[in-house]
C-alpha positions as CSV (number, residue, x, y, z in Angstrom):
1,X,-22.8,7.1,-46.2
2,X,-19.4,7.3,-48.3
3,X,-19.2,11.5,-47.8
4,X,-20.0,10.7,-44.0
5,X,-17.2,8.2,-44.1
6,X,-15.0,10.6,-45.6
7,X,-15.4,13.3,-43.2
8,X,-15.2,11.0,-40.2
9,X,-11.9,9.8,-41.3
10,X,-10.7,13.4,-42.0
11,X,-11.5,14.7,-38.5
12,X,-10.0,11.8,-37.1
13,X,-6.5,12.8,-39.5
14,X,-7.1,16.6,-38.2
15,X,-7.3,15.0,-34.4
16,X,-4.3,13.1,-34.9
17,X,-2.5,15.3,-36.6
18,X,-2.8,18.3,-34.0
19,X,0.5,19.7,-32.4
20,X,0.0,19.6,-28.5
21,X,-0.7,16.0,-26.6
22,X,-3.2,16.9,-23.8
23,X,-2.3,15.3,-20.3
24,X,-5.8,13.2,-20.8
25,X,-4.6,12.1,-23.9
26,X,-1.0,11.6,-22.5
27,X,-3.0,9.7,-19.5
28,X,-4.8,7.1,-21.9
29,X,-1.7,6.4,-23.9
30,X,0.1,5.2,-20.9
31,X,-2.4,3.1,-19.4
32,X,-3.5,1.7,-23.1
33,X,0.3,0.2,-22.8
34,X,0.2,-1.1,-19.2
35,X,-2.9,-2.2,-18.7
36,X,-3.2,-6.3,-18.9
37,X,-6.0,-6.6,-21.0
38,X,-5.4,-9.8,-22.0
39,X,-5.4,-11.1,-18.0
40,X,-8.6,-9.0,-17.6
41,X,-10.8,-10.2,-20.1
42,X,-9.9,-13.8,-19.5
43,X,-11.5,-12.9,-15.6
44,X,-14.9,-11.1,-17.5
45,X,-15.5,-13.0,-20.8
46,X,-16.1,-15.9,-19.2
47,X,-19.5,-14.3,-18.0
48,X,-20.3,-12.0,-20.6
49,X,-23.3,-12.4,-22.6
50,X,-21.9,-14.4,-26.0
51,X,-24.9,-13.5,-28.1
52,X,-26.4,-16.5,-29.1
53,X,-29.7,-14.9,-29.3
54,X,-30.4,-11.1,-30.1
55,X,-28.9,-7.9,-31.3
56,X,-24.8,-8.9,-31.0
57,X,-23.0,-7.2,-27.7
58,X,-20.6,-5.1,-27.5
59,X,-17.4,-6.7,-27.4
60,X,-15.8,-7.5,-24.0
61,X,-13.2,-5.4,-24.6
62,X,-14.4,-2.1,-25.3
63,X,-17.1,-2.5,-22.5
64,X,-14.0,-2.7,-20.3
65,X,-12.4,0.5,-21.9
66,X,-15.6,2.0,-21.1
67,X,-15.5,0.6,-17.7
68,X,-11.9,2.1,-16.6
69,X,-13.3,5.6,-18.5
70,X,-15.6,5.6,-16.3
71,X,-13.5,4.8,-12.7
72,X,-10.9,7.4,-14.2
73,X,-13.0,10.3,-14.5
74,X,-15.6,9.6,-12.0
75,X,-18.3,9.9,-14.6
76,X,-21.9,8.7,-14.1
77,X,-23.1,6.4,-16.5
78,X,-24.6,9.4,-18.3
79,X,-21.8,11.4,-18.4
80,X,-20.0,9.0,-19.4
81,X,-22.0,8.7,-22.4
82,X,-22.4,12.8,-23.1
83,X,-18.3,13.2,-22.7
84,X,-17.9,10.3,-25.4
85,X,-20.0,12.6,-28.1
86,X,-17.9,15.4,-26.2
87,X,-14.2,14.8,-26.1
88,X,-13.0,13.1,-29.3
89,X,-9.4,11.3,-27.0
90,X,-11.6,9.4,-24.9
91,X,-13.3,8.0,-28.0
92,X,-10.3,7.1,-29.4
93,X,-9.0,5.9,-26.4
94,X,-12.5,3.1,-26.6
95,X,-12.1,2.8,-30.1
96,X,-15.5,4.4,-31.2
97,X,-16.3,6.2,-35.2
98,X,-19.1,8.7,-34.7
99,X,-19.0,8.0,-38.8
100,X,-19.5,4.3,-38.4
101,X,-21.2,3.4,-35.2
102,X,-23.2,4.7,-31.8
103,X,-22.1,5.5,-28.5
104,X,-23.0,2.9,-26.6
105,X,-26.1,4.2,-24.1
106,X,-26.0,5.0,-20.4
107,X,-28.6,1.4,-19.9
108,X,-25.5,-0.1,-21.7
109,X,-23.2,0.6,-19.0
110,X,-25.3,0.1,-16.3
111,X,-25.3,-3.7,-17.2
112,X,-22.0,-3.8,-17.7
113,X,-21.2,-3.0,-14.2
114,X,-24.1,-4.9,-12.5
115,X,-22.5,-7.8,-14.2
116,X,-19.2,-7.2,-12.9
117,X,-21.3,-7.0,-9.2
118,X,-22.9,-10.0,-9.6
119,X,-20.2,-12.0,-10.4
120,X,-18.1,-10.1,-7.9
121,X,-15.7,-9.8,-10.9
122,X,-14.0,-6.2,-8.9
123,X,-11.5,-9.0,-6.5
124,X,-10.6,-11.3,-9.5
125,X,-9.6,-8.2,-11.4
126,X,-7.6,-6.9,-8.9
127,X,-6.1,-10.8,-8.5
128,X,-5.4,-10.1,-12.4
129,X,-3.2,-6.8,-12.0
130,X,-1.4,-8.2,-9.4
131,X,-0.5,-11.5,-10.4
132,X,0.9,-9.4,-13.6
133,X,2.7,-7.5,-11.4
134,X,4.3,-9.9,-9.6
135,X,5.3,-11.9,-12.5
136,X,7.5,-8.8,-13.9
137,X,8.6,-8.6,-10.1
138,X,6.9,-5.4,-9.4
139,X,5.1,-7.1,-6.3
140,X,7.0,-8.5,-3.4
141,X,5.6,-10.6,-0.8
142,X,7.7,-9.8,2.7
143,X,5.8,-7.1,4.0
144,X,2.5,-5.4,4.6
145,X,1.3,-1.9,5.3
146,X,-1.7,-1.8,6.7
147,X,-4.3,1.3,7.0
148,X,-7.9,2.7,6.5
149,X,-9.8,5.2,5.2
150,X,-13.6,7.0,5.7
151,X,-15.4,7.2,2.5
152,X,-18.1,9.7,3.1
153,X,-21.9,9.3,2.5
154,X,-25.0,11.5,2.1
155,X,-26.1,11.6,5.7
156,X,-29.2,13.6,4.8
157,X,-32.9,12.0,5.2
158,X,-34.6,14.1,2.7
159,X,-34.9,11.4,0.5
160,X,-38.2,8.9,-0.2
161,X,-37.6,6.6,2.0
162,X,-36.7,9.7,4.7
163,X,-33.7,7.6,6.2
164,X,-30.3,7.3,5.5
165,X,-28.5,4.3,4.6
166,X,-28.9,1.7,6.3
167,X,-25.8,-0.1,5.9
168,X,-23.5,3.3,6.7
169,X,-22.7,4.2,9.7
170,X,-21.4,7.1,12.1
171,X,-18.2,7.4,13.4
172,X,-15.7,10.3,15.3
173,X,-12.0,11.2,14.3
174,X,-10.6,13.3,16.4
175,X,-13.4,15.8,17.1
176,X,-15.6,15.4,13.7
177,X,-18.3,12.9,12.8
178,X,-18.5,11.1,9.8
179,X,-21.1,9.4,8.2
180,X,-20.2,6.5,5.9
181,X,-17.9,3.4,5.0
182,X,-14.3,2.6,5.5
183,X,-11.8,0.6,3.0
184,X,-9.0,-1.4,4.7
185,X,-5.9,-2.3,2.3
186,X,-3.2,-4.6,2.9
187,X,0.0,-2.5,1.0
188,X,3.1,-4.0,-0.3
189,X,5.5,-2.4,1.5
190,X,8.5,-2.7,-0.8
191,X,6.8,-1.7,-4.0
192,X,3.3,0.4,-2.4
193,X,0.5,-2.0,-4.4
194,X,-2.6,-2.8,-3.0
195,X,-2.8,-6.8,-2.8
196,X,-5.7,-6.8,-0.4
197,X,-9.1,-4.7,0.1
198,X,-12.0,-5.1,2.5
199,X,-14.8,-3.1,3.1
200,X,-16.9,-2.3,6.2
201,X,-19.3,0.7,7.7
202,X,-17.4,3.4,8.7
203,X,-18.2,2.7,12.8
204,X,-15.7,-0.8,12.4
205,X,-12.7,-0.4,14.2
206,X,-9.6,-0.3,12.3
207,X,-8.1,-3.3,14.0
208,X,-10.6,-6.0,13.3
209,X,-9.7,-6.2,10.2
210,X,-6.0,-6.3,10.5
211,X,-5.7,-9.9,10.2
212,X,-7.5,-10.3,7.3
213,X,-5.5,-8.0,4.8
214,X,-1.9,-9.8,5.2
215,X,-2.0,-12.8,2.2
216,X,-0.1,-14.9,4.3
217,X,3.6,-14.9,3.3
218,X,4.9,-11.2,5.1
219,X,7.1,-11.3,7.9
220,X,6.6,-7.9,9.0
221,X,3.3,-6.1,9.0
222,X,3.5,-2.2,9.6
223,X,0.3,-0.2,11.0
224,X,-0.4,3.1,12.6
225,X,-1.3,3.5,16.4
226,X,-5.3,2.5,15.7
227,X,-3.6,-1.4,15.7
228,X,-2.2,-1.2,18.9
229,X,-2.5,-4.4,20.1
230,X,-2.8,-6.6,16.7
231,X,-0.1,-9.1,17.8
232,X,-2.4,-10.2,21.1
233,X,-5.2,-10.5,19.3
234,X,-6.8,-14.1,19.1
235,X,-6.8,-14.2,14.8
236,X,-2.9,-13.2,14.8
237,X,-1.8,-16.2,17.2
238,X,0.2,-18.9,16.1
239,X,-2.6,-21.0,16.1
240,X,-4.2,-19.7,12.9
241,X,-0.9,-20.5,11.0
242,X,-0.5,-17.0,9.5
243,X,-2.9,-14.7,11.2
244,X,-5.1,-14.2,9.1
245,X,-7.4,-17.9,9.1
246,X,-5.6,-19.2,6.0
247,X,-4.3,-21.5,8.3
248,X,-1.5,-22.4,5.6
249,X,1.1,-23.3,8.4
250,X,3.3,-20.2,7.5
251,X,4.5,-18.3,11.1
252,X,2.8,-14.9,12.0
253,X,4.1,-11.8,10.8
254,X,6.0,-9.5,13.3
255,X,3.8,-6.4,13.8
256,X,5.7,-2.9,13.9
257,X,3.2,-0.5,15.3
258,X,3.2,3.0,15.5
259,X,3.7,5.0,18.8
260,X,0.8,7.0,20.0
261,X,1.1,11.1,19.2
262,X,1.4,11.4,23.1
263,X,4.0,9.4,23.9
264,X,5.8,10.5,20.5
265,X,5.6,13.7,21.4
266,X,7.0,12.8,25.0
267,X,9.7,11.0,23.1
268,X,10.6,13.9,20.8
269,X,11.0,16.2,23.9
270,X,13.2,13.8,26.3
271,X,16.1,13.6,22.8
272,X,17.4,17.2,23.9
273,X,18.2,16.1,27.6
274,X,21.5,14.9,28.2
275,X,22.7,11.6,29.5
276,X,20.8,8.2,28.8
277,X,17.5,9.1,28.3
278,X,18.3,11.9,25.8
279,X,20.3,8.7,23.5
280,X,17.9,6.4,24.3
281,X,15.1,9.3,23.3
282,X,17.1,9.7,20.0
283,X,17.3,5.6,19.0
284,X,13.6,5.0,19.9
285,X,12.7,8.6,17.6
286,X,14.9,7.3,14.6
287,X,13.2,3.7,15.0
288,X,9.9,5.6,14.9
289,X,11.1,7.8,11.8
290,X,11.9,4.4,9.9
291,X,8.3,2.9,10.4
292,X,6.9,6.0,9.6
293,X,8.6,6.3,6.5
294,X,7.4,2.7,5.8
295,X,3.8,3.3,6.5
296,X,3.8,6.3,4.2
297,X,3.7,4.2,1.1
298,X,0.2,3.1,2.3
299,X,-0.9,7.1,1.7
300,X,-0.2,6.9,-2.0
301,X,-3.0,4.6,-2.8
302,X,-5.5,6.7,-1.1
303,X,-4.6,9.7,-2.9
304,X,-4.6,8.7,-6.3
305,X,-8.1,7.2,-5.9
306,X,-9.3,10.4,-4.0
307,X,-7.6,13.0,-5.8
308,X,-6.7,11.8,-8.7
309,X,-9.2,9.5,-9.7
310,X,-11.7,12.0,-7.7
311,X,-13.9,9.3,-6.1
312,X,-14.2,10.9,-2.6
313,X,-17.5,9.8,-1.7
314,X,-20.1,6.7,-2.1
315,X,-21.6,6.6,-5.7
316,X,-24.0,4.3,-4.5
317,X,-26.5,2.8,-2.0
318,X,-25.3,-0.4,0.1
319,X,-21.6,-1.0,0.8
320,X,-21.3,-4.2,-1.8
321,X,-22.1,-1.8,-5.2
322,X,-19.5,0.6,-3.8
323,X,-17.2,-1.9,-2.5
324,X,-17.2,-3.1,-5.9
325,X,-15.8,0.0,-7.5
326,X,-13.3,0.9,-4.9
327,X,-11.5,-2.7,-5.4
328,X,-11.5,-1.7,-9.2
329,X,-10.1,2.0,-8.5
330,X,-7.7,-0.1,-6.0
331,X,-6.4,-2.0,-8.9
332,X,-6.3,0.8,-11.5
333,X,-4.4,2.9,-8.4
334,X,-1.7,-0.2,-8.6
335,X,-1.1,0.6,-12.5
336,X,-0.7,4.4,-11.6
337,X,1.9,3.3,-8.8
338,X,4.5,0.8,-10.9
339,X,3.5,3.1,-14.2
340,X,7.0,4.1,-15.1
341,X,8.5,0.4,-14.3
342,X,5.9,-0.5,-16.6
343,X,6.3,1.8,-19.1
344,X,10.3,1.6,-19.0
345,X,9.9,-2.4,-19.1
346,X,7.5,-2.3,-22.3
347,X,8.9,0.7,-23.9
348,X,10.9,-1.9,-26.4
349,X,8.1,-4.1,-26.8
350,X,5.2,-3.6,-29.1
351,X,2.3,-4.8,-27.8
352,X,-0.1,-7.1,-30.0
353,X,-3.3,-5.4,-30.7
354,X,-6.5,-7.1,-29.3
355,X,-9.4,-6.9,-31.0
356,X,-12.7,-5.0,-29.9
């Protein structure tokens, strides 16, 4: 055990003490720093098993390391388990000695994340991030982007059951069918962070659900041309305090809606006539530029979870288990976003360690 011990502790000196810092390794050191830990086990300990009777769990926190490993790298629970005997930075990232102690096993995570489901732990987490984030005044609160996305689903029926989900559905954009789910996020639109994230099949219209993902204290809300409309809608009326059934009292937010593609293209081609509709052409093409330029902050969350967290399709069956991990990618895409604000604000300040 001793001579194991040794050679453990050597490879981990050789690892170390290598020349070149992979972009993985680079990857983990940054989000070791930013990452609230602290806030996020105070939302999960709370229901996590405490041991009382049994072999002792695995502590809280390095389930959670385990946890984000797996949302990074879109690994399945297995994989996850075969790349921590693999790649030596993502055990060190966990914490883990191959010298002193096991992987833990694929069953392992599998708990781990249907406890986080059935405690529908994935929104408190996301809560967590944010209200971080807006205490180091890295989310403001006096606008909203609002948008959607198709998340595709296995639409064959050569399965057991010889059906397809039952709780996805079909949809057209444009001339292609999709089969699947949608995710609807409410964006900050000063600083780009996700603050709100619901979930439907992928045949809900984009506008039902523009209400609900403002918090409540915006002004302005900014959309794309599916929410024409939004403002007349019976949920954003005055009568509902802030449009989205809070009723808190707080007035609605003004909508800024994009122009449809036909009528912006009309637009774009009346600027070069002369006179007054040429100017008034222009001013209504510059006002469209600005919202445009607005709304494209809401793109930024949808590509880091679909390229560079790589989770471009339902891992799982039913919308709730997959609704669960896209809130969690959501609020692992907010630490991605503000990462060098973070970075630059902790860069002087040594973080405490927490034990595993």
């Amino acid at each position: 055990m001793t001579n194991r011990n040794h050679q453990t502790s050597f490879a981990s000196f050789e690892y170390a003490s290598k020349g070149r810092i992979t972009r993985r390794e680079k990857f983990l050191g940054e989000m070791q720093k930013i990452v609230p830990w602290q806030s996020l086990l105070a939302v999960v300990e709370p229901h996590y098993p405490k041991g009382e009777r049994g072999r002792p769990p695995i502590g809280c926190l390095r389930m959670l390391r385990l946890y984000f490993l797996q949302q990074w790298y879109s690994l399945a629970d297995e994989a996850l388990e075969d790349s921590l005997y693999d790649i030596t930075s993502l055990r060190e990232f966990v914490g883990i000695d191959l010298g002193r102690e096991a992987i833990p096993d694929a069953t392992t995570l599998l708990k781990f994340r249907h406890l986080l489901e059935k405690n529908e732990l994935s929104v408190q987490m996301l809560q967590a991030i944010n209200t971080d984030l807006e205490k180091r005044g890295l989310l403001m609160r006096a606008g909203t982007i609002v948008d959607a996305t198709l998340i595709a689903a296995p639409s064959s029926t050569k399965n057991k059951s010889g059906k397809r989900d039952p709780e996805m559905h079909s949809t057209k954009k444009g001339s292609n069918h999709y089969f699947g789910m949608k995710a609807h996020i409410g964006v900050d639109a000063q600083s780009g962070v996700v603050h709100t994230v619901r979930h439907t099949p992928a045949n809900v219209h984009d506008i039902t659900q523009g209400a609900s993902l403002l918090h409540g204290q915006e002004s302005d809300a900014y959309s794309d041309s599916a929410y024409r409309g939004m403002g007349k809608r019976q949920e954003s009326q005055n009568g509902n305090g802030n449009g989205n059934g809070n009723g808190n009292g707080k007035a609605d937010a003004q909508w800024h809606i994009a122009m449809t593609p036909g009528k912006r293209k009309t637009i774009k081609a009346a600027r070069a006539q002369a006179g007054a509709v040429g100017r008034l052409a222009r001013v209504i093409d510059e006002i469209e530029q600005l919202k445009a330029s607005i709304r494209a902050k809401v793109e930024h969350p949808f590509h880091i979870v679909k390229n560079l967290f790589r989770y471009k399709k339902v891992s799982y069956k039913g919308i709730a288990k997959n609704a669960a991990r896209h809130t969690v990618l959501f609020a692992l895409a907010n630490l991605v976003i503000v990462k060098k604000a973070l970075l630059k604000e902790r860069c002087n300040h040594v973080q405490k360690p927490v034990s595993a």
